[in-house]
N, C-alpha and C positions, 0 to 999 in steps of 0.2 A: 646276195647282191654286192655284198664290201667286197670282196672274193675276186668276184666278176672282176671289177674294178682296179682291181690293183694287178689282175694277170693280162689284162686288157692294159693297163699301164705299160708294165714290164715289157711286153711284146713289142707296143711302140717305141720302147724306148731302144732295144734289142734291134731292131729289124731300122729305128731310125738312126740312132748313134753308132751301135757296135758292128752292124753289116755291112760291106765294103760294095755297095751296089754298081761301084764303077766293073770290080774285077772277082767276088763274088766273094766270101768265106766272112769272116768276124774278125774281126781285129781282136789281139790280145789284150791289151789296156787300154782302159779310159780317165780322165779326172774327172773328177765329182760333178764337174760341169758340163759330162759328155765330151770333151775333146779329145782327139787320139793321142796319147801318147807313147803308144808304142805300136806302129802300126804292122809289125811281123804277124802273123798267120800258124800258130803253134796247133798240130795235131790233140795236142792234151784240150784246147780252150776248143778248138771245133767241136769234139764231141760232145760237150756241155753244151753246148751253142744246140748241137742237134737234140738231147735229152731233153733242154727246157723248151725247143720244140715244140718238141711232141708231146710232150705233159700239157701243153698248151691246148695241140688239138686235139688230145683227150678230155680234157675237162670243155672245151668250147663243142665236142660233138655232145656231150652229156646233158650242154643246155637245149641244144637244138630239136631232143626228145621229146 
């Protein structure tokens, strides 16, 4: 259940601070308090963006079992 909780975190925090929902992809940096501070679009941070993903909806289809 702590699990749950903390990747159910992560995700919101992911898809509400770090995703660019105006123009689509993740922002490279953030400061501790969520603000962008660097708001480039680097190939290296997308594909991590997409990896914790997916490890997302792998363990979120695992609960739906």
């Amino acid at each position: 259940m702590l699990f749950q909780k903390m990747a159910d975190r992560a995700f919101d925090f992911v898809m509400g601070k770090f995703w660019d929902a105006q123009s689509g992809g993740a922002f490279w940096r953030l400061d501790d308090t969520g603000r962008v501070i660097d708001d480039s679009k680097k190939i290296y941070g997308q594909a991590f963006c997409i990896y914790a993903l997916a490890e997302f909806y792998r363990a979120s289809a695992a609960r739906r079992r």
